[in-house]
N, C-alpha and C positions, 0 to 999 in steps of 0.2 A: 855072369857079369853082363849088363847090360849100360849102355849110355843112350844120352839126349842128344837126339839131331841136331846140329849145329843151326843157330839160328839163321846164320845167311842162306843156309840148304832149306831151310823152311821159306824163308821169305822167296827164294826160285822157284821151288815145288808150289805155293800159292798165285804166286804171279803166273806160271804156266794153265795149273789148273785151271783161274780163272778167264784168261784166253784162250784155252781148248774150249769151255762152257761158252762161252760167248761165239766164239766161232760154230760150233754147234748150233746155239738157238737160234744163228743167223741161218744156217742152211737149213731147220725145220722151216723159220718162216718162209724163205724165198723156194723152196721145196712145195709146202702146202698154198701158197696165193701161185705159183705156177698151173700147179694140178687142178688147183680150185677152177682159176681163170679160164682155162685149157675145155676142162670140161662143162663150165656153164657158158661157154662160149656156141659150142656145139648144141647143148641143150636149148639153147634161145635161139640158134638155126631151125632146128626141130621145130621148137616152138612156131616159131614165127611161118613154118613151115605146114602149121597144123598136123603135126604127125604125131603129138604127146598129148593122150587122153587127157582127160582136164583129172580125172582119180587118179591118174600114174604118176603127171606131172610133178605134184610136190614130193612124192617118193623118190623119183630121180636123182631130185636135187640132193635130197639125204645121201642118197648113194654116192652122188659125184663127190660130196665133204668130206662122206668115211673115208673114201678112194682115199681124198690128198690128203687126211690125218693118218691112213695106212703108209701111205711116201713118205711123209716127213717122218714119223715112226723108224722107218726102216732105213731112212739113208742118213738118218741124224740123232733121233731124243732115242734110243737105245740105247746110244753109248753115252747117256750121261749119267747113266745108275752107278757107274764109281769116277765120276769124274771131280769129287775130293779125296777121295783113297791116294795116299804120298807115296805107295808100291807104285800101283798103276801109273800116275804121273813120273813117276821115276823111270821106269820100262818106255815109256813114250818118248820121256825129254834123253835117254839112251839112244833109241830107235832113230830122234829126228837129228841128234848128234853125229851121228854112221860113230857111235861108240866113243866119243871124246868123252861121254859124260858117264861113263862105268862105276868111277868111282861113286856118283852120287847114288847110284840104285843099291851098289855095295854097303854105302853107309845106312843108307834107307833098310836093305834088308837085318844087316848088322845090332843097326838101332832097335829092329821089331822083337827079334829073338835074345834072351841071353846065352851067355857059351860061358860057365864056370873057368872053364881052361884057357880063356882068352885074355891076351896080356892085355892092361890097360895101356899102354905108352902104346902099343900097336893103334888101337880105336881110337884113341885121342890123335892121331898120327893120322888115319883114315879120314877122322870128319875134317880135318885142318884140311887135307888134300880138296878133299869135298867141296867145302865153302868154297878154296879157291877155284873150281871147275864151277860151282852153280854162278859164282861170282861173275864168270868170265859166257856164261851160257846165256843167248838172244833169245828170250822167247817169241820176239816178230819174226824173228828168219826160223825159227821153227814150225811155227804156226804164222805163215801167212797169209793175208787178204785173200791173193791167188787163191784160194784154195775153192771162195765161190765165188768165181769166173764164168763156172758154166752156169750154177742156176741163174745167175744177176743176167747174163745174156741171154735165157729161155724165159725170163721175167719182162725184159725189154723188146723181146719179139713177140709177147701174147697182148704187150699193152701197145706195140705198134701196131701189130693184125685189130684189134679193137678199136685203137684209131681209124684207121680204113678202113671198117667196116660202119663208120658213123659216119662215114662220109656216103653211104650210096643210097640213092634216095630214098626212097620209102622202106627200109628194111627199118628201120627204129630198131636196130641194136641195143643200146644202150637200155630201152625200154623194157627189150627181152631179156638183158642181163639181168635187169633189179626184179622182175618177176623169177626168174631163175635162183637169185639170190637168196629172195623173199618165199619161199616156197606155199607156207601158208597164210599169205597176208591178201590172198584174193584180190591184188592189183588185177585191174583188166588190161586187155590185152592192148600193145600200143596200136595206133593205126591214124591214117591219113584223113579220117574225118572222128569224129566223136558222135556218140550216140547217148541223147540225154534223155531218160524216161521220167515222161514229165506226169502220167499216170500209169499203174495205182502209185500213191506218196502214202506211205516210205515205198519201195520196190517189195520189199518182203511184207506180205502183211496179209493175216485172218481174211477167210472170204466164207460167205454161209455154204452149206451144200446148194448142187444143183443151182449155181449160180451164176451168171455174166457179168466178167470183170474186164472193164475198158483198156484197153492198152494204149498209151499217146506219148506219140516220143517224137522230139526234134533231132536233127541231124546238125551239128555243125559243122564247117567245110563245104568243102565241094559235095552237091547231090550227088548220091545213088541215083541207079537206075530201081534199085528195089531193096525195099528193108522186110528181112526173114527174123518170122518168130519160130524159135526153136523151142518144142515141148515137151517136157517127159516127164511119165506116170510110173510108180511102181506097179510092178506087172506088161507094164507094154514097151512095144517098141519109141520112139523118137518120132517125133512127126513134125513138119513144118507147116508154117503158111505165111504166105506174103498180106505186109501190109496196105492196108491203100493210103494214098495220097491223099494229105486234106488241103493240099495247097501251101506252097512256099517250102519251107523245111519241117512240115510239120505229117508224120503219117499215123495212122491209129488202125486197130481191129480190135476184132472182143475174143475174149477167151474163155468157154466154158470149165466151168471145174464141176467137177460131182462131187463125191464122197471120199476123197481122197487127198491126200495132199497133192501139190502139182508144182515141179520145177520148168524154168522157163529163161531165155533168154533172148538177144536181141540180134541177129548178123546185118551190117551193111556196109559194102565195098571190103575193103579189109580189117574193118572193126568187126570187133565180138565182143558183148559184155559180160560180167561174171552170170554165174548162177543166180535167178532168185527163187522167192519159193513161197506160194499160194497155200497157208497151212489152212486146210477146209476144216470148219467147223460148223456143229448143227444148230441153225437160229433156233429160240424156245418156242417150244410148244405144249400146248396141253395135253397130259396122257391120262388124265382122269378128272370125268365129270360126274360131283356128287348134285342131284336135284332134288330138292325139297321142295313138295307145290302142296300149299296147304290153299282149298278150296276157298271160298266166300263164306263171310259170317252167315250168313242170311240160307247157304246149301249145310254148312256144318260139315260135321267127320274129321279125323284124325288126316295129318299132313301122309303125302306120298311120298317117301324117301326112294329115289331112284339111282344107283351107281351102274354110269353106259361109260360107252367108249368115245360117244359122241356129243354136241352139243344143241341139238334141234329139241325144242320144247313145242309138246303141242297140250293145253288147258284151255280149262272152262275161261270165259270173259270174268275178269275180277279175283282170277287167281294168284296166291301172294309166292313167288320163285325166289327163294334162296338157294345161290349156287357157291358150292366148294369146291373149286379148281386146283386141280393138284399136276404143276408144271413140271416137264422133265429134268430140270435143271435152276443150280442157282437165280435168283433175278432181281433186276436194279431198281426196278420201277414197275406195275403194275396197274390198269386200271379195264373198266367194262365198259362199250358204248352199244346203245344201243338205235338201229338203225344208223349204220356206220356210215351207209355208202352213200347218205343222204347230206343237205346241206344242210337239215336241220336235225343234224345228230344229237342224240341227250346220253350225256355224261352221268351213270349210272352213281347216287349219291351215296358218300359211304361205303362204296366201293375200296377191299384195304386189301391191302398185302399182309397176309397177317405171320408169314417169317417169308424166308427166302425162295421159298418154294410151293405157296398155295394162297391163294386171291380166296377172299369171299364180297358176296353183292347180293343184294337183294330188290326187287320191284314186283311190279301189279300189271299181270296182262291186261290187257285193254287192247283194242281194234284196230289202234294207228299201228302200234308195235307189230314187224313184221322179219325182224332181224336182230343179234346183237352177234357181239365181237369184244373177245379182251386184246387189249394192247401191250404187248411183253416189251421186255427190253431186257438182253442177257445182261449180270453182272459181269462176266468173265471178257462178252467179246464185245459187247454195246451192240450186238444185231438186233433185233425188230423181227417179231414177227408179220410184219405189213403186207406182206404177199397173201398172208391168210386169206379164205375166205370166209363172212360170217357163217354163222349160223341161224335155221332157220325159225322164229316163231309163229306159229299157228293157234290164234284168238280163235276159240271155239265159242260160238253165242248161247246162250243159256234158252233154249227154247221153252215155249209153256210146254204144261200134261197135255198127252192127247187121249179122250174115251170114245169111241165108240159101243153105243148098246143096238148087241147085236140079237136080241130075245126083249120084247117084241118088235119087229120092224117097222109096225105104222103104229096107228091109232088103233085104240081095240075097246069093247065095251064089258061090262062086269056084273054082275048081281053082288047084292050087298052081300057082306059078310064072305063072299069069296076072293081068294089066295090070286096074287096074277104074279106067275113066275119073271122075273127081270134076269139079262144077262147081260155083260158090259165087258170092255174090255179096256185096260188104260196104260198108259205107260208114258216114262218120261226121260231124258238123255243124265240126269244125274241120280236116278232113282223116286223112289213116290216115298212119300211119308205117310200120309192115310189118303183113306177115300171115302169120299160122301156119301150118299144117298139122299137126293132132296126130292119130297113129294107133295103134292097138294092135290084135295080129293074137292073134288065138284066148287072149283075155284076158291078154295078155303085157301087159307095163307099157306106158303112154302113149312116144313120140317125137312130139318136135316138130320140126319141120322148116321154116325161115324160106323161103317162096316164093321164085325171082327176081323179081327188081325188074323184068323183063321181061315178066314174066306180068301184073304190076298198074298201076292208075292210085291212086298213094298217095291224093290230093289226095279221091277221090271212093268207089273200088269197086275191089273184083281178084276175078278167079275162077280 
């Protein structure tokens, strides 16, 4: 046999319930913003103290949270895993009773089990008792306020200590708190002046390899005696160097970057700014030079296809250069000048980008030309290759054939019908095509007469 909890033993067992839970979330929260307080207090002395890596730093903070979620855990949100169970609150509202209220646990347990052999007029007799005991049971004076006395007074002395500690002059408490708070929000560090980096804009930003990036930063407040750049490479130690003065509150130095990225930051008087970070990248460049030099109409022969590492063209005067340049990298824009370094530079016509990664151009050596140069511009970072330096051209001049006849040396005299041996030798910077023979016999008119192609080496000499 079993019976239903008398309704007024429910409406006591819920009204307590609900005040033990209440009372509990009250001592997790003044339990955890205690602990919290307590220890980002200390952590922001640290801080402020310079004694917390800037990589430890925000893990601390983590730690000191778990810390006061482990407190409140343990001194409070534990005991709310049966804090609606009507046993449990019965055993309690018992306990805070000193036992006036027996009978209501009696009914409570009563009501959970049935007993076959149990009289009815007994249990109905029981919960009547019941009601009247929960009826007559205070759940304030069982669960009183008192009870968080002590966190609400460990709460009121961490927000008085943080008071007075806003008051003492340049410690910026408050500053260190919300950095402490904030763990990963990269606030910089409080302090008695500000330091404004006014170059490079933005602070973090792409810089080419092997290159010089200005640093200029104004001070607000009171001057420093000296403003420190802080630098660090992966692989090295930390290095500093003092700014100079450019006058008024303004100081700058430059900073080399090579091939690597580069973090960097700013100290003066009791400021320090966050990390920034110089991500190095390689301005474009050409890693392949295809040259095509197709000679002069007038010399003839099949074009030269040459693939170098370089870009120095040396040809005949009048020879036609079409170049396929193939860049290491994506690119925004592309063009050829030649004679770069000149004021009357010429802009190589039809000159294209013909996809993202290879320019083609073409011109006609001649005399003046003495240099050319492509102008890159990366898609990815907008660098330039401007530092380049050209490349060399060398106009080779198309010089005449040279013979000398070296059989006979002078003048010589002959009987008719006799043979007079001739020997000659000739030669020319693009090779010979044919060679002549012109003779006239006791001032008769010139005859020329084309040598066998047997007799000669066109490419060099024929005699």
């Amino acid at each position: 046999m079993s019976i239903e909890l008398h309704p007024q033993i429910r409406t006591a067992l819920d009204r307590f319930a609900r005040r033990r839970r209440s009372l509990l979330l009250l001592r997790a929260a003044l339990s955890l913003t205690v602990i919290a307080l307590g220890l980002m207090v200390a952590l922001a002395l640290l801080d402020r103290a310079r004694l917390l890596p800037d990589a430890v730093r925000p893990w601390t903070s983590v730690a000191a949270y778990l810390a006061a979620g482990l407190t409140a855990w343990k001194v409070a949100l534990r005991f709310l895993r049966n804090w609606h169970s009507p046993l449990e609150n019965a055993r309690l509202m018992d306990a805070a009773s000193s036992g006036s209220s027996e009978s209501i646990l009696s009914a409570v347990e009563l009501a959970r089990h049935s007993d076959p052999n149990g009289s009815e007029e007994f249990l109905a007799k029981l919960q009547d008792e019941a009601a009247v005991a929960a009826a007559k049971f205070n759940h304030l004076e069982a669960l009183p306020g008192s009870t968080l006395k002590a966190w609400s007074l460990r709460l009121a002395g961490a927000v008085a200590l943080i008071a007075a500690l806003a008051f003492v002059p340049g410690l910026h408490i408050l500053g260190f708190l919300t950095r402490a708070a904030l763990p990963f929000s990269e606030i910089e560090r409080p302090a008695s002046v500000r330091i404004v980096i006014v170059e490079p804009s933005p602070a973090n930003m792409l810089a080419p390899f092997v290159s010089d990036v200005e640093i200029v930063t104004d001070i607000v407040g009171p001057l420093p005696n000296r403003v420190l750049l802080e630098i660090a490479q992966p692989g090295s130690t930390r290095r500093q160097m003092e700014l100079s003065h450019q006058g008024g509150n303004r100081f700058s130095g430059t900073l080399s970057v090579g091939q690597t990225d580069l973090d960097y930051r700013l100290g003066a008087a009791d400021a320090l700014t966050a990390w920034h970070t110089l991500e190095a990248r390689p301005r474009p460049a050409i890693q392949s030079f295809v040259k095509t030099l197709t000679p002069p109409d007038y010399i003839g022969g099949d074009p030269l296809v040459l693939t170098e590492d370089h870009g120095d063209i040396e040809a005949i005067e009048g020879t036609h250069v079409h170049l396929s340049l193939q860049a290491d990298q994506p690119l925004k824009t592309a063009s050829i000048a030649l004679n770069p370094d000149t004021p009357d530079a010429i802009e190589v016509a039809g000159a294209t980008l013909t996809d993202k990664t290879r320019i083609e151009g073409t011109w006609t050596i001649s005399p003046e030309l003495h240099s050319w140069k492509p102008s890159l511009v990366a898609d990815e970072t907008d660098f330039s290759n401007e530092e380049a330096s050209p490349w060399r051209i060398v106009s080779v001049a198309d010089l005449p054939p040279l013979v000398q006849l070296t059989q006979p040396t002078g003048q010589i005299g002959s009987l008719p019908d006799e043979s007079v041996r001739l020997s000659a030798t000739a030669s020319d910077d693009t090779g010979l095509k044919s060679i002549d023979l012109a003779t006239a016999i006791d001032g008769a008119d010139w005859t020329r007469t084309t040598l066998n192609r047997t007799v000669w080496v066109p490419e060099t000499s024929g005699s």
